[in-house]
C-alpha positions as CSV (number, residue, x, y, z in Angstrom):
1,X,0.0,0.0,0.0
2,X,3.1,2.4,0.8
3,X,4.4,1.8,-2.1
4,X,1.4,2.8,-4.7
5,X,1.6,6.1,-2.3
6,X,5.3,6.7,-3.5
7,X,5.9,8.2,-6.9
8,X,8.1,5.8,-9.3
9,X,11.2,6.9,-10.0
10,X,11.8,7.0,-13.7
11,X,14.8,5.9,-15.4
12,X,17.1,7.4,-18.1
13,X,15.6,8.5,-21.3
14,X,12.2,7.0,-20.1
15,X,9.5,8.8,-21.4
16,X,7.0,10.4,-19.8
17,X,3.9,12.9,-20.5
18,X,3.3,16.6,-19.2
19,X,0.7,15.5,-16.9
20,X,2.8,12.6,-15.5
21,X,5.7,14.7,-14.8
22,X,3.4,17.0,-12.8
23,X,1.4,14.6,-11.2
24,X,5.1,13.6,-10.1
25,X,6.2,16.4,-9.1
26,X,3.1,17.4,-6.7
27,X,3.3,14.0,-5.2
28,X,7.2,14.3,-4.2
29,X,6.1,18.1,-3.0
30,X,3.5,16.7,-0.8
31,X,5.9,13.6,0.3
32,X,8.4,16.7,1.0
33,X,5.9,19.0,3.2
34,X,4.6,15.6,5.2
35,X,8.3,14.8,6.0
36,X,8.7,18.0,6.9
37,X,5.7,18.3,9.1
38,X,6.4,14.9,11.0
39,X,9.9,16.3,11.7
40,X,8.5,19.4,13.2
41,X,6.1,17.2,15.3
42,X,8.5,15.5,17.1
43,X,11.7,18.4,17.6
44,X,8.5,21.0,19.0
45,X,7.8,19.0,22.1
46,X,12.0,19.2,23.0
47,X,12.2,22.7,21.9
48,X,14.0,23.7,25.5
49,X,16.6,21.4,25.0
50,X,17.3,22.5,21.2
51,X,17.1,26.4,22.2
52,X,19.1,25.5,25.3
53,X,22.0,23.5,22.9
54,X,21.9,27.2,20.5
55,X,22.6,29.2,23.9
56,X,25.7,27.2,24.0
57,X,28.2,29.5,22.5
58,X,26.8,32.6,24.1
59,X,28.8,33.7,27.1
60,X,27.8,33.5,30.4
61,X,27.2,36.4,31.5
62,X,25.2,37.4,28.7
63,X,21.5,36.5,28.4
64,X,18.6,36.9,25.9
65,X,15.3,38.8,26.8
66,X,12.5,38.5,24.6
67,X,10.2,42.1,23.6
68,X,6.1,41.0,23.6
69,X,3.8,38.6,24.4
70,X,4.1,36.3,21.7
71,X,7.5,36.4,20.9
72,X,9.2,33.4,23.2
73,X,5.8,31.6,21.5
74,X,7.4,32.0,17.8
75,X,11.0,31.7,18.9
76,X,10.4,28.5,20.1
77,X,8.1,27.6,16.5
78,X,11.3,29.3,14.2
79,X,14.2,27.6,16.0
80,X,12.0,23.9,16.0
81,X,11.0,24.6,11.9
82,X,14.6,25.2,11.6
83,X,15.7,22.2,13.1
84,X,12.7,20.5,10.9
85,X,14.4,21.5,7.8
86,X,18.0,20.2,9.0
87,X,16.4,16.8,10.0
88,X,14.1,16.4,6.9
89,X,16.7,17.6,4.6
90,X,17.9,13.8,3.6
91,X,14.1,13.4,2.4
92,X,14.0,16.8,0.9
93,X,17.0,16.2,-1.1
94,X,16.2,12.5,-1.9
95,X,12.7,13.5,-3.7
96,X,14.6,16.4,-5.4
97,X,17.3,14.3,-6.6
98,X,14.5,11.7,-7.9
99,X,12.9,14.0,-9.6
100,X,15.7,15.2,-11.6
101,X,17.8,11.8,-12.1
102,X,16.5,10.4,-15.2
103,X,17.8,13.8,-16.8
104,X,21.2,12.3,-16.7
105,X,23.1,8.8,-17.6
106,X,23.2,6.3,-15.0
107,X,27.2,6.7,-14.5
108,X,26.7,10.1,-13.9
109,X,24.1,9.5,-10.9
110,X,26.2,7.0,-9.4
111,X,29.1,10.0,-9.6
112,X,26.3,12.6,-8.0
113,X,25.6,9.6,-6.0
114,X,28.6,9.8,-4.3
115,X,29.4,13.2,-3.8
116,X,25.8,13.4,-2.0
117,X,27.1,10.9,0.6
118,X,30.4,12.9,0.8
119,X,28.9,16.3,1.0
120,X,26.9,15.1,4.0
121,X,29.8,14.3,6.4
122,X,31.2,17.6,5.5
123,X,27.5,19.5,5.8
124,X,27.9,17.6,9.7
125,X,31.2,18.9,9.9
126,X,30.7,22.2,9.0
127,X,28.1,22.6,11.3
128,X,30.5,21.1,14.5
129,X,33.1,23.3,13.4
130,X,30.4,26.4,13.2
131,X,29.3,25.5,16.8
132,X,32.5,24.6,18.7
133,X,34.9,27.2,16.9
134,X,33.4,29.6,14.7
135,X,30.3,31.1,17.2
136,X,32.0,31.6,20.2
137,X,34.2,33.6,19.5
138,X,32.3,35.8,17.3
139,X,29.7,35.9,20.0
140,X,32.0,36.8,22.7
141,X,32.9,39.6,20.3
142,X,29.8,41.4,19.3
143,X,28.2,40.8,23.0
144,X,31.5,42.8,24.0
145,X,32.1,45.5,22.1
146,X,31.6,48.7,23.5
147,X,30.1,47.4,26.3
148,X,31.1,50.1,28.2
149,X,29.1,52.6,26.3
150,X,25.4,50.4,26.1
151,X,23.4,48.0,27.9
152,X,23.9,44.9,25.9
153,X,21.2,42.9,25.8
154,X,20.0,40.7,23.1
155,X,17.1,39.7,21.8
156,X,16.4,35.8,21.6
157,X,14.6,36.0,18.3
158,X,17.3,37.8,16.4
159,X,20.0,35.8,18.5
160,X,18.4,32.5,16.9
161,X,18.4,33.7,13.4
162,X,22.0,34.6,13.8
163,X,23.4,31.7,15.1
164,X,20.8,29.8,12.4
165,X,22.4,31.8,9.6
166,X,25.9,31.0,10.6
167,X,25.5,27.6,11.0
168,X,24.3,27.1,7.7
169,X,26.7,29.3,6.4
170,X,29.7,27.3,7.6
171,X,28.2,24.2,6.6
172,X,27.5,25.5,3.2
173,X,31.5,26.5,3.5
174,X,32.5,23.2,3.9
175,X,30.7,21.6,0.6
176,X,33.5,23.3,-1.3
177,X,35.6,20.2,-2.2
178,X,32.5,18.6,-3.4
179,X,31.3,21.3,-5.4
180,X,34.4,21.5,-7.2
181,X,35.4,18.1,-7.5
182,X,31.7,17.7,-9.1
183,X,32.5,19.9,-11.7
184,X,35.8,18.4,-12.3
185,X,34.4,15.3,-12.9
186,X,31.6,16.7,-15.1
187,X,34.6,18.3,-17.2
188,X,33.1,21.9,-16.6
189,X,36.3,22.8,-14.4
190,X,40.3,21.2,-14.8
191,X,42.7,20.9,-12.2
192,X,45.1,22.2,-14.6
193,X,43.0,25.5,-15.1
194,X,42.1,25.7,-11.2
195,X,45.8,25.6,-10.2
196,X,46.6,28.8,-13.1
197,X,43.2,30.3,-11.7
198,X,44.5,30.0,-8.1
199,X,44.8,33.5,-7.0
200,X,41.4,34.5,-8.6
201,X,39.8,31.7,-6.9
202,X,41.0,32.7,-3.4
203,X,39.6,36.4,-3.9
204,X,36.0,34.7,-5.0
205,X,36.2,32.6,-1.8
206,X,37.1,35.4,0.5
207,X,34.8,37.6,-1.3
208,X,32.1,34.4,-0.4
209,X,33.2,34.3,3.3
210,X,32.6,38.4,3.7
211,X,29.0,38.1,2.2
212,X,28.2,34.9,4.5
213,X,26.3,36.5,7.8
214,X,28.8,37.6,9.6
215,X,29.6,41.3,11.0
216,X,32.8,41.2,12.8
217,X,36.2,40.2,11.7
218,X,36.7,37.7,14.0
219,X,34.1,35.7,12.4
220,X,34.7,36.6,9.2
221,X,38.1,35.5,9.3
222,X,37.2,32.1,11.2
223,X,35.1,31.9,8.6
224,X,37.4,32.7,5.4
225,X,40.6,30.8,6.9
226,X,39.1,27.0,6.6
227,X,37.7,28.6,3.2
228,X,41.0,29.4,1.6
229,X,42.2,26.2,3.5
230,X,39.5,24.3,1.8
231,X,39.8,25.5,-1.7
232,X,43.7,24.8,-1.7
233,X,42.6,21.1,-0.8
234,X,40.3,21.0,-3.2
235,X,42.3,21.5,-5.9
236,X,45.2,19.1,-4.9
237,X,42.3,16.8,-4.7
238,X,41.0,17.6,-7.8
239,X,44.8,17.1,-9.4
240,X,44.6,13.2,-7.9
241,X,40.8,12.0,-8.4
242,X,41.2,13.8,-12.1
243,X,44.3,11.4,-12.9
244,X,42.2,8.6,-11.4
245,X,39.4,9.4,-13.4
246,X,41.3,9.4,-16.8
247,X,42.9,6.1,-16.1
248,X,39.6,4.7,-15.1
249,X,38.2,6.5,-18.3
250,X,40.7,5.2,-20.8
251,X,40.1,1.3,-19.3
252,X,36.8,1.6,-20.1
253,X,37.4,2.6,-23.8
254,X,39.7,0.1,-24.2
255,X,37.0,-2.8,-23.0
């Protein structure tokens, strides 16, 4: 019976008409917006422990007030949705990915295939590295500066979004060897061209880390370090996996 529910997944060069496609497409929406939904109804019920684990990186002596009568009521529903989205992204990405699949060659999903799994670990990392490192710091910045002059106090709501933001931002940083070895391996980029292209590719990343949220140099530059750290990796990666990949290619001709 669960199964009928699920749309097929179509294979490559299947054919398919207008109506089917669309009939497709609103069932992976709706499979996407239940996932979503579910996640949300289990995370709301252990919102205090989730906004409790965000407070982590704010000092101690700081604390957050909230302005209104409603607003500890819609803190508490953003910061559980966001945490919906984080947990039902696997399914979100999954009926996405499905979707677009049969658009490309089988070897080429495997490839995407891989680089999905990859890109996970360093979306997890990212996000540890955000949290442990990165907020902190630049929290124990802003909160400080020119605290002589105001009565610093923050509010929870845009506290949350903050910290949100940054998270994502970092783990978004971190998907930079994947997104590059990707479009090696799609021949859109070369190892060869990203080594002569070096110098021009560090500006764009810095350029990347300054329009990530961030307000303060101390997060910026925790922030555009592991980026230019990153990017260097990625290309000495690229330089292997490419020679991998033209060995691999040039057996397969042979055969």
């Amino acid at each position: 019976m669960a199964r009928r529910l699920l749309p097929r997944k179509l294979g490559h060069g299947e054919e398919a008409t207008l109506v089917e496609h669309l009939g497709e497409l609103r069932t992976r929406l709706i499979i996407s917006l239940v996932a979503l939904g579910i996640a949300f109804a289990v995370i709301f019920p252990f919102h205090n422990r989730l906004i409790e684990w965000l407070m982590g990186p704010l000092p101690d002596d700081k604390k957050l007030v909230t302005l209104g009568v409603t607003e500890p009521f819609t803190t508490s529903i953003k910061v559980s949705f966001y945490a919906a989205i984080a947990v039902a992204l696997p399914v979100l990405l999954y009926q996405l990915w499905s979707f677009l699949a049969p658009a490309v060659d089988e070897s080429t999903q495997r490839v995407v295939s891989i680089f999905v799994a990859l890109a996970t670990a360093l979306f997890a990392t990212g996000l540890v590295f955000g949290y442990m490192v990165v907020l902190p710091r630049a929290l124990t910045f802003l909160t400080n500066y020119d605290d002589d002059l105001y009565d610093v106090q923050i509010r929870a709501s845009y506290y949350f979004s903050f910290v949100s933001l940054a998270l994502l931002g970092m783990a978004l940083v971190f998907e930079l060897p994947i997104f590059i070895l990707a479009l090696v391996r799609l021949r859109v980029l070369t190892s060869d061209r990203l080594r002569r292209n070096r110098r021009i590719g560090m500006f764009v990343v810095i350029v990347i880390a300054a329009l990530l949220p961030t307000v303060d140099p101390v997060s910026l530059a925790f922030e555009a370090i592991p980026m230019v750290l990153l990017f260097e990796l990625s290309i000495w990666l690229a330089v292997f996996m490419e020679r991998r990949w033209q060995r691999a290619d040039l057996v397969s001709d042979t055969l």
